[in-house]
C-alpha positions in Angstrom: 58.2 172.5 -42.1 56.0 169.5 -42.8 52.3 169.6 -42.9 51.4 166.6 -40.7 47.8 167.2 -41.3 48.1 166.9 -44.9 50.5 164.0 -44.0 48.6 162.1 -42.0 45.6 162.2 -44.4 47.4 161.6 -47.7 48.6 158.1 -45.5 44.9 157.6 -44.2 43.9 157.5 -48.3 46.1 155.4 -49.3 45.0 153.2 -46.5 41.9 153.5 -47.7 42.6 152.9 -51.5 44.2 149.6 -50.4 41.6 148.2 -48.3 39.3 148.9 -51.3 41.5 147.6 -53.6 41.9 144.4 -51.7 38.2 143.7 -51.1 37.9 144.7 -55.1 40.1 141.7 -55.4 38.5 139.5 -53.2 35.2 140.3 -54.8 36.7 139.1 -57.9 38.1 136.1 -56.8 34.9 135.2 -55.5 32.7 136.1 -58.4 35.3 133.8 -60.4 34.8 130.9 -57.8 31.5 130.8 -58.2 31.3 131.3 -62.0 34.1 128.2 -62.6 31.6 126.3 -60.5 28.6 126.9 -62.2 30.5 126.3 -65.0 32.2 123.1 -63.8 28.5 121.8 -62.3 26.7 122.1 -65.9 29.8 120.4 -67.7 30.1 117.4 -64.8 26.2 117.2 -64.2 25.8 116.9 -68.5 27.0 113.5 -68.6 24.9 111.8 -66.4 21.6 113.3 -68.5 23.5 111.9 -72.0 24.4 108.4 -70.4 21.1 107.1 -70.4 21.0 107.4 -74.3 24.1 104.6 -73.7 21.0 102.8 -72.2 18.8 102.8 -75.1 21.1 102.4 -78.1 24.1 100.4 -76.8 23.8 96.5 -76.4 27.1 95.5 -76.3 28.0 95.5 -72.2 31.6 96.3 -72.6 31.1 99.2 -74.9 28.3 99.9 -71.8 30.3 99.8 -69.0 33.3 101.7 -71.1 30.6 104.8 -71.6 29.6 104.5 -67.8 32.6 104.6 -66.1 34.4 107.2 -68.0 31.1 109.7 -68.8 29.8 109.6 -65.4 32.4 108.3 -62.8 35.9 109.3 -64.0 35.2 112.3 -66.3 33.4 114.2 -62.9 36.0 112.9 -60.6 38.9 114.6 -62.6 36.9 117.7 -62.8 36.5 117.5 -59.2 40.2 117.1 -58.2 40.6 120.2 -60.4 38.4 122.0 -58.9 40.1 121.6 -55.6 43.6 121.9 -56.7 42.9 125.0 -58.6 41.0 126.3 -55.0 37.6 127.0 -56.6 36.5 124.7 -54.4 36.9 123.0 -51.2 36.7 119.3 -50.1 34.0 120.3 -47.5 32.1 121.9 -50.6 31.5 118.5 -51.6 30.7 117.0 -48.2 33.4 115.2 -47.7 33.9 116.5 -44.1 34.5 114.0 -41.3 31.4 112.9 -39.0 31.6 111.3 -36.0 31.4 107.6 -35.6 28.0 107.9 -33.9 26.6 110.2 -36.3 28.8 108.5 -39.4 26.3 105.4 -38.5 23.1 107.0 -37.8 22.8 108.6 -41.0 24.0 105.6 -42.9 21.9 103.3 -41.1 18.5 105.7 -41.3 19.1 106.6 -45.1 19.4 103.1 -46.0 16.5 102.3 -44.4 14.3 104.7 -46.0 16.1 104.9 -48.6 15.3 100.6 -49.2 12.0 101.2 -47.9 10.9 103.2 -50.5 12.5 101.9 -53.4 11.2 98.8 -52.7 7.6 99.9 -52.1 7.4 103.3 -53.8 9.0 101.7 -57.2 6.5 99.0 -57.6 3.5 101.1 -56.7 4.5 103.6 -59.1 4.5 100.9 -61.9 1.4 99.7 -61.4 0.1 103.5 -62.0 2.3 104.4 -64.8 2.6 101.0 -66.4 6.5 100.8 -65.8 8.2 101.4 -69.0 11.5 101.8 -69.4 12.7 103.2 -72.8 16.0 101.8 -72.4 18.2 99.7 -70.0 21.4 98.3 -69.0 22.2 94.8 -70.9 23.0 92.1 -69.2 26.7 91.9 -68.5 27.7 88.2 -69.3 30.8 87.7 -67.9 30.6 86.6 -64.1 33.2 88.5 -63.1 32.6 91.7 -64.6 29.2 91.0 -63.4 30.5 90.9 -59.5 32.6 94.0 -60.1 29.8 96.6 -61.5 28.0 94.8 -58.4 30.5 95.8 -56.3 33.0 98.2 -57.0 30.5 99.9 -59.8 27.7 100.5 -57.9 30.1 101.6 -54.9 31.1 104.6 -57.7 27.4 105.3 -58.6 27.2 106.2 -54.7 30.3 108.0 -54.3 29.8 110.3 -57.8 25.9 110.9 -57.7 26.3 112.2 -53.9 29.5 114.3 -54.7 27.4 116.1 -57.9 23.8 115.8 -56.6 24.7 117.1 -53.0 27.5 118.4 -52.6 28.2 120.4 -55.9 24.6 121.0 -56.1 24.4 122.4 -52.5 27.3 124.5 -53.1 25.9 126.0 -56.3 22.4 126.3 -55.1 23.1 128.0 -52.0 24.5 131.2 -54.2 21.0 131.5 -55.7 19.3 130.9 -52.3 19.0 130.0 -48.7 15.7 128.7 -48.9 15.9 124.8 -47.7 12.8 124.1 -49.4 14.0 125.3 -52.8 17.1 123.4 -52.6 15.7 120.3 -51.8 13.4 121.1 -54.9 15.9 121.8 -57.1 18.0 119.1 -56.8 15.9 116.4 -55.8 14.4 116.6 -59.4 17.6 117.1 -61.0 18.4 113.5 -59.7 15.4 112.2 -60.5 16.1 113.2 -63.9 18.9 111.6 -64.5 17.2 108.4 -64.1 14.4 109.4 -67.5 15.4 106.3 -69.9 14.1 104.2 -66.5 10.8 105.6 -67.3 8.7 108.1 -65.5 8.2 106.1 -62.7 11.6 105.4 -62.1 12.4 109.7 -62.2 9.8 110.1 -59.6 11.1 107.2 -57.4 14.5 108.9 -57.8 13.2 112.4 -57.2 11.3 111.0 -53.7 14.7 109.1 -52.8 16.6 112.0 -53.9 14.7 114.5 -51.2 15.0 112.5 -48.8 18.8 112.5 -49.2 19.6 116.3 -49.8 17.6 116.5 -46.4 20.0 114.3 -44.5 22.9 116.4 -46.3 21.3 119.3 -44.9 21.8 118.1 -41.8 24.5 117.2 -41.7 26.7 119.1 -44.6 28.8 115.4 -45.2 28.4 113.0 -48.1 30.4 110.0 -46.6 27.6 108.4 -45.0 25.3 109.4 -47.6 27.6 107.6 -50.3 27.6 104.2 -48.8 23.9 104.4 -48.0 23.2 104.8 -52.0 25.7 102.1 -52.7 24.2 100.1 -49.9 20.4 101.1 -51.7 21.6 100.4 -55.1 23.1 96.8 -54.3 20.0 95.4 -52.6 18.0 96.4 -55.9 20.5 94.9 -58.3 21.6 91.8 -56.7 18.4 90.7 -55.4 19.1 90.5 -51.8 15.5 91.4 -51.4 13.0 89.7 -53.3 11.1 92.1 -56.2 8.3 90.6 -54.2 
């Protein structure tokens, strides 16, 4: 005669052994995520720190622009597609989530604003304060057309990387550590203004103000789209002189 008692709770622990088992695994999974994208942010976010020594010791413009776009546009955009194809990540983890046309606009419209407004007030002020040295600087790209296309299509990159690794990845990093809005803001706003140290200290502050102001908006609004084409808008007004220094 069977014991259905004995039955019923020998199935009831297996049950249970499986459910554990499969949140063991998920816990797992997880902790990997999140340790492949600490991992991934320090080895993507490195480059953009090391460039600037490009800045102080390279004056050929080629051999520049060769050490930009492969260091900091290319090398973080391959380990970003990895990321997602090997599903430690997800697009929206970066931002790239699809806004509304209203709000697409809004954003873009309001961070270039401010974003203008203060690096073309901010920037200067700060100079007179600190003196505005730089320790090292981009050299002057001779050819015309390469000229028009690190104008362009170059500065369009700058945008499009330095929101995907100082938003998005940095949002989705940080947020493990900590809810606290204030502390992420924080956080990364000086780790972009950082990036930015052969500029002098002025320019790290200037980027560390712009760089708030940003990670606030991408608060808001968990997308970098906008947020990219504001910082390339921001970026070509200050390069190509649209605006008068003055």
């Amino acid at each position: 005669m069977i014991d259905t008692g004995r039955f019923v709770v020998l199935i009831t622990s297996s049950e249970e052994t499986m459910v554990n088992s499969a949140r063991s695994n998920e816990l797992n999974r997880a902790s990997s995520r999140a340790s492949a994208q600490w991992i991934a942010f320090l080895v993507v976010a490195a480059p953009f720190y090391l460039n600037d020594f490009s800045s102080i010791f390279v004056k050929d413009w080629r051999l520049w622009l060769f050490i930009d776009y492969t260091s900091v546009k290319l090398f973080p955009l391959l380990v970003i597609v990895w990321l997602m194809r090997r599903k430690f990540a997800a697009p929206a983890d970066f931002g790239l989530t699809v806004q509304r046309a209203g709000s697409f606009i809004a954003v873009f419209a309001a961070m270039t604003f401010i974003g203008t407004v203060i690096d073309q007030n901010l920037l200067p002020f700060l100079k007179q304060i600190f003196g505005g040295t730089a320790i090292g600087g981009m050299p002057d790209i001779t050819s015309p057309v390469w000229n028009n296309i690190d104008l362009t299509f170059g500065l369009l990159l700058v945008g499009v990387m330095e929101e995907l690794v100082f938003r998005g990845m940095m949002h989705m990093v940080l947020r493990r550590q900590t809810q606290s809005a204030a502390a992420i803001i924080a956080v990364s706003s000086i780790a972009f203004g950082l990036i930015h140290w052969s500029g002098g200290f002025h320019a790290i502050i200037n980027a560390t103000v712009i760089g708030a102001v940003f990670m606030i908006f991408y608060l808001r609004t968990r997308s970098t789209p906008a947020l990219m084409l504001a910082h390339f808008t921001i970026d070509f007004i200050a390069f190509s002189g649209v605006i008068p220094k003055t």
